[in-house]
C-alpha positions as CSV (number, residue, x, y, z in Angstrom):
1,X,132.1,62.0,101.2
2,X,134.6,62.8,103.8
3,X,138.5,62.8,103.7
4,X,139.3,61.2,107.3
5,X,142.3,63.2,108.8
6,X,144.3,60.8,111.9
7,X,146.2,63.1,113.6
8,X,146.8,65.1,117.1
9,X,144.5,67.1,118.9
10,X,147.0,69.4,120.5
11,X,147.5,72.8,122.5
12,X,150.5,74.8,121.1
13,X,152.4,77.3,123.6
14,X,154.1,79.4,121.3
15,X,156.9,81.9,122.6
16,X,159.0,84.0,120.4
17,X,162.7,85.0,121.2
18,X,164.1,87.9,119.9
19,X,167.6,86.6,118.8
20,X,168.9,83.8,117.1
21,X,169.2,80.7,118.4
22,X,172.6,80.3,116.9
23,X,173.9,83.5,118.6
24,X,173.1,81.4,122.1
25,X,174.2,77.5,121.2
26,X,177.5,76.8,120.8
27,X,178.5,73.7,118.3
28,X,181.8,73.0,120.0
29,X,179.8,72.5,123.4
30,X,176.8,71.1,122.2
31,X,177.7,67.8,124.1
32,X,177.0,69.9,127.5
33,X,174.2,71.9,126.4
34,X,172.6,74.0,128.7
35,X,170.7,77.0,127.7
36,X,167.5,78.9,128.4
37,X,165.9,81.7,126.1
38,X,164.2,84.7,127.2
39,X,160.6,84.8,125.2
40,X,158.8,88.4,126.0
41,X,156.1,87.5,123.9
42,X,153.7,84.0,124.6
43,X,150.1,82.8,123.7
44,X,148.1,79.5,123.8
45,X,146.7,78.4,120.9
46,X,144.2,75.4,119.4
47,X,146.9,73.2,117.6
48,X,147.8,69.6,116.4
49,X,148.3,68.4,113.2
50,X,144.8,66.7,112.8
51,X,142.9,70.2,114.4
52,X,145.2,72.1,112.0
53,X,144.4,70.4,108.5
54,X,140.6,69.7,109.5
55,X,140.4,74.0,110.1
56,X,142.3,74.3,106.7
57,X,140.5,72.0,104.7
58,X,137.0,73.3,105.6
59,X,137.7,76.7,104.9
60,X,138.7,75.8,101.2
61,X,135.7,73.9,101.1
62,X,136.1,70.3,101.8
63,X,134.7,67.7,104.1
64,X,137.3,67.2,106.9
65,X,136.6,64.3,109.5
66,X,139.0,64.2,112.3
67,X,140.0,60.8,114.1
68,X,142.1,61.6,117.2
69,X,142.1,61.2,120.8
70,X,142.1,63.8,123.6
71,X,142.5,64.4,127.7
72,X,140.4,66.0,130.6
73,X,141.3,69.3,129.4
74,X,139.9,69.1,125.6
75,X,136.5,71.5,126.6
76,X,138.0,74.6,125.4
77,X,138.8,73.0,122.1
78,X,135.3,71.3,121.7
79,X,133.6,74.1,122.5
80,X,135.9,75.5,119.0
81,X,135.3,72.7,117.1
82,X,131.2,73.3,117.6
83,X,131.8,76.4,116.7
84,X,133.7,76.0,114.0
85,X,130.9,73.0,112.4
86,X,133.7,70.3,112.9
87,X,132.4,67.2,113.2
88,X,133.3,65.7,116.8
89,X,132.3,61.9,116.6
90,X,135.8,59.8,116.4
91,X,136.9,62.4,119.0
92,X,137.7,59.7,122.1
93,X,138.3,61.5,125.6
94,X,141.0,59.5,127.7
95,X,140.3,59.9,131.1
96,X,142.9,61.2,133.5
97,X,145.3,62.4,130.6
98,X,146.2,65.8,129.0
99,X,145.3,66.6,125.7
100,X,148.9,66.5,123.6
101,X,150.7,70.0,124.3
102,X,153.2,71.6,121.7
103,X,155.6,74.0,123.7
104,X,157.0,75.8,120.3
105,X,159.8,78.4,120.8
106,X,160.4,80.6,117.4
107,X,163.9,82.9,116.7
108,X,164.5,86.1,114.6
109,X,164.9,83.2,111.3
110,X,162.1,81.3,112.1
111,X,163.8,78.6,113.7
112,X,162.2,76.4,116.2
113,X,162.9,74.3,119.0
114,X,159.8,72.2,119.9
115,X,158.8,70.1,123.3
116,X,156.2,68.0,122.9
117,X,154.1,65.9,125.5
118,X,151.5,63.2,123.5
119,X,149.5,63.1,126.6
120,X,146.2,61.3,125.2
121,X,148.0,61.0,121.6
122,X,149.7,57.6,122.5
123,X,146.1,56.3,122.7
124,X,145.4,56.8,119.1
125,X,145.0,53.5,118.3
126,X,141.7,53.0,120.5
127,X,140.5,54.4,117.3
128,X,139.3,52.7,114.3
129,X,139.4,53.9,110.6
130,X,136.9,51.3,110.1
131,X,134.3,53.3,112.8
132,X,134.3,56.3,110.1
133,X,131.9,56.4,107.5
134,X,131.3,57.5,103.8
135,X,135.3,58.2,103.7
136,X,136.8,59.1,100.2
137,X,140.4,59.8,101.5
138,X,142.7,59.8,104.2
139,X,145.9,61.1,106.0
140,X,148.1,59.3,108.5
141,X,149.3,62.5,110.5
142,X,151.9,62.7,113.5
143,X,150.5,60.5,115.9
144,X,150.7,58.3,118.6
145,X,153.2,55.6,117.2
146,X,150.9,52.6,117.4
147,X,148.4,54.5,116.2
148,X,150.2,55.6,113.0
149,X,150.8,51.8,112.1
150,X,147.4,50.7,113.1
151,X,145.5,53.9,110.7
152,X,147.7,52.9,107.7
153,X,147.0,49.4,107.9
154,X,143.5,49.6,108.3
155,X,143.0,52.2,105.5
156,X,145.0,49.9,103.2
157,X,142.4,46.8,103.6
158,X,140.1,48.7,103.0
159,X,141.0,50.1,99.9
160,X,140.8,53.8,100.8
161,X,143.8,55.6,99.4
162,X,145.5,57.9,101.7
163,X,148.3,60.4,102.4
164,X,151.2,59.2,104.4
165,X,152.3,62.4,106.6
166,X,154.7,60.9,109.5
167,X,156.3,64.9,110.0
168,X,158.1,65.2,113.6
169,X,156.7,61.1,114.1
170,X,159.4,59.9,111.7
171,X,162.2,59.3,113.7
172,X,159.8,56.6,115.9
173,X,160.2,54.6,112.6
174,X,162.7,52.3,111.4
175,X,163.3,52.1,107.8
176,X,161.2,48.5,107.0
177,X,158.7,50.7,108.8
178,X,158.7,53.5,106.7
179,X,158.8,51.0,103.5
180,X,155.6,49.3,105.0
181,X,154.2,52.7,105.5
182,X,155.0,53.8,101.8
183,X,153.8,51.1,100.2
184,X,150.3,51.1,101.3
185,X,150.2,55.0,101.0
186,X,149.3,56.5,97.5
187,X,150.8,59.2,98.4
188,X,153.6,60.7,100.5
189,X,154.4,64.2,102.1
190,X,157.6,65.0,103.8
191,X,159.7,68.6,104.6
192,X,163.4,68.9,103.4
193,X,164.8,67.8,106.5
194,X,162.2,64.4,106.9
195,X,163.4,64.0,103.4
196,X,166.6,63.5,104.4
197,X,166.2,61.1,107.2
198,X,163.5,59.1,105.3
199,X,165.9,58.3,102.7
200,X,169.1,57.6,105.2
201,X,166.2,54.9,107.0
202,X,165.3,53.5,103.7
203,X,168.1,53.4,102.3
204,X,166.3,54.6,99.0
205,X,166.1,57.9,96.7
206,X,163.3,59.9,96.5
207,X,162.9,58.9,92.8
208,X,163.1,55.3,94.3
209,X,160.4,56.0,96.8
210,X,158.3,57.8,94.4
211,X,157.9,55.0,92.4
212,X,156.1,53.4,95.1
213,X,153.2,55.8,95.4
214,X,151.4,58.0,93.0
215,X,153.4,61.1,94.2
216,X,155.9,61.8,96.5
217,X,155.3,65.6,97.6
218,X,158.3,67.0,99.3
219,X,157.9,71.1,100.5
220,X,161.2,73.4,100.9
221,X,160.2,76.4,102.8
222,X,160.6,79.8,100.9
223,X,162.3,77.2,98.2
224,X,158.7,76.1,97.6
225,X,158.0,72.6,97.0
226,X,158.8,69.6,94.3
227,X,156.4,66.9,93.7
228,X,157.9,63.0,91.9
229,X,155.2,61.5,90.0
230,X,155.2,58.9,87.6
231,X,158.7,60.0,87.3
232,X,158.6,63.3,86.5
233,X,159.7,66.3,89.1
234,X,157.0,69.3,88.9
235,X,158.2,72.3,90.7
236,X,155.8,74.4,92.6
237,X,156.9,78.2,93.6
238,X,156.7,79.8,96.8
239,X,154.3,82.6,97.2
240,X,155.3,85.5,97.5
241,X,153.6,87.7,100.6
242,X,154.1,90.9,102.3
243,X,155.4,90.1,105.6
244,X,155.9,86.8,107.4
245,X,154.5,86.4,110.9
246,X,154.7,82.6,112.0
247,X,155.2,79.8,110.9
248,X,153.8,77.4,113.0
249,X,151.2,75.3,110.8
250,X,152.3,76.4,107.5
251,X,152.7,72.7,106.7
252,X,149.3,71.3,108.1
253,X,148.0,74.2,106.0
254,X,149.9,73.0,102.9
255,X,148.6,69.2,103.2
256,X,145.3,70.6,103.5
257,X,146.0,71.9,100.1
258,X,146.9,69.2,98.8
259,X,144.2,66.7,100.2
260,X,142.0,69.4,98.4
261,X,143.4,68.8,94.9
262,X,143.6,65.1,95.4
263,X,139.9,64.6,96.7
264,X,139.0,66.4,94.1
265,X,140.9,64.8,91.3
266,X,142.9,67.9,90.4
267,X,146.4,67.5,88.4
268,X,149.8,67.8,90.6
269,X,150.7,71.4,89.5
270,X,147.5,72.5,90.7
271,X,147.6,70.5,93.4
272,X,150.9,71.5,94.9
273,X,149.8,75.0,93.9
274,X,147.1,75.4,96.0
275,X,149.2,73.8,98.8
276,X,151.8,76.6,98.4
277,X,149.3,79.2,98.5
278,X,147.1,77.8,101.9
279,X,150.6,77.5,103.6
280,X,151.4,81.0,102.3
281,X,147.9,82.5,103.9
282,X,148.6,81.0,106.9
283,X,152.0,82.1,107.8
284,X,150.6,85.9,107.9
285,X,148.7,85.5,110.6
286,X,150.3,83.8,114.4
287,X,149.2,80.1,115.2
288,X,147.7,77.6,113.4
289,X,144.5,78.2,113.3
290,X,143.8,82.2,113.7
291,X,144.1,83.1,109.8
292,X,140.5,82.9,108.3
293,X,139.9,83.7,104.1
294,X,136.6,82.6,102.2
295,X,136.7,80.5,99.3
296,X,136.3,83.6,96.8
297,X,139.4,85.3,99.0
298,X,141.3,81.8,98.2
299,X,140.6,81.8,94.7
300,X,140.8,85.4,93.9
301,X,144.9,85.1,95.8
302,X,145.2,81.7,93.3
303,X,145.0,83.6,90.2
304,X,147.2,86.8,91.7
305,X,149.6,84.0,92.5
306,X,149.5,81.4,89.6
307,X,147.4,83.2,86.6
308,X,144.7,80.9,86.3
309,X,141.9,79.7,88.3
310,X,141.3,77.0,90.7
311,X,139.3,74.7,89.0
């Protein structure tokens, strides 16, 4: 069985400054802004939230299927997903379009300022969940908007639980959106900041919105992450590495993680756990997809981590 991951295909241009943004943006004149940053340092890599979870998921071991939609410059990343053993069939190529393209610039703090093109991405819902088969779990990733709306609906008739992920797509939403969203998710991942805006849309509390899904997961950065189920709050630690390279993906990584745990019926603290740690092992390495641990790597870093295996 499958866990069906809609989401972007994308390209990520990643350039690093070396300052801080905040040294270079004034608040007082942020009404006129006009700025540029010099980035030394720049790379192209394979990106989008969907390619990003799918790589994650299969290296832990489970059975990612991606559902996305692409342009007339996808080869290169075909070419990675065959390599890679990805499955390619609820792929769709849109003729004369661009596969989506991240432009990610990243300061001295880890701060980013993102441009984003959806090229192909705002034909997502020419796609079908119904077209995918033997699926045992899903995630409604950033996306085109239609899309998004279309995937949850269609997984919610028929009956296959999934993970509600609407990351940098959240603002397209208004907050009856998001409640429609929430209740036909089981469950529900946001950042700190997301969390914020998703409960000034819905008007709601987390603990409120929790109470609509079987858990509300809800990651903090280095603060680690906090998970509302059946109203209780489980904490889940950061963990700790040696050196922090990029962050770019470190959330893709965690919901691979956690779609893990889930398919595989594990309890939250593990769950979130395992989350913490993926993101942790990716942000060692630069882009989203360039950090690459076997199973027994995985486990053996779980127990340095945690204490106890992965079960």
């Amino acid at each position: 069985m499958h866990t069906l991951i809609c989401g972007s295909i994308a390209y990520d241009t990643i350039m690093t400054f070396h300052d801080h943004f905040k040294n270079h943006i004034l608040p007082e004149k942020i009404n006129i802004l006009n700025v540029a940053f010099l980035v030394p340092e720049m790379r192209r890599e394979f990106g989008g939230c969907a390619g990003n979870i799918a790589y994650n998921l299969q290296m832990i071991g489970g059975s990612p299927l991606v559902m996305a939609t692409v342009g007339d410059d996808y080869p290169p990343y075909s070419q990675r997903m065959k390599k890679l053993g990805l499955i390619q069939a609820h792929i769709k190529h849109i003729e004369n379009t661009f596969t989506a393209q991240a432009f990610i610039t990243t300061d001295m703090a880890d701060n980013q300022i993102t441009a984003f093109h959806p090229g192909a991405m705002n034909f997502s819902d020419k796609n079908h969940v119904t077209d995918a088969k033997d699926i045992k779990l899903g995630i409604v990733s950033p996306d085109g908007r239609n899309g998004m709306l279309q995937h949850a609906q269609e997984f919610y008739e028929a009956g296959i639980p999934f993970l509600f992920d609407p990351g940098q797509g959240l603002p397209m939403f208004n907050g009856k959106e998001l409640h429609d969203f929430i209740r036909k998710a089981d469950y529900v991942t946001v950042n700190d900041y997301e969390s914020q805006l998703l409960q000034e849309r819905t008007e709601c509390t987390l603990q409120e919105l929790a109470k609509l899904v079987k858990g509300l997961i809800v990651t903090k950065g280095a603060q680690g992450s906090i998970i509302f189920s059946n109203s209780k709050e489980i904490k889940i630690p950061c963990v700790k590495i040696d050196e922090q390279i990029d962050p770019t993906g470190c959330g893709d990584a965690y919901r691979a993680g956690l779609l893990y745990g889930i398919a595989n019926e594990m309890d939250w603290q593990t769950t979130g756990q395992l989350g913490s740690l993926m993101g942790a092992l990716k942000i060692t390495q630069r882009g989203g997809q360039n950090h690459n641990f076997s199973y027994e790597e995985i486990s053996h870093k779980y127990f340095e981590s945690f204490g106890s295996h992965i079960p």
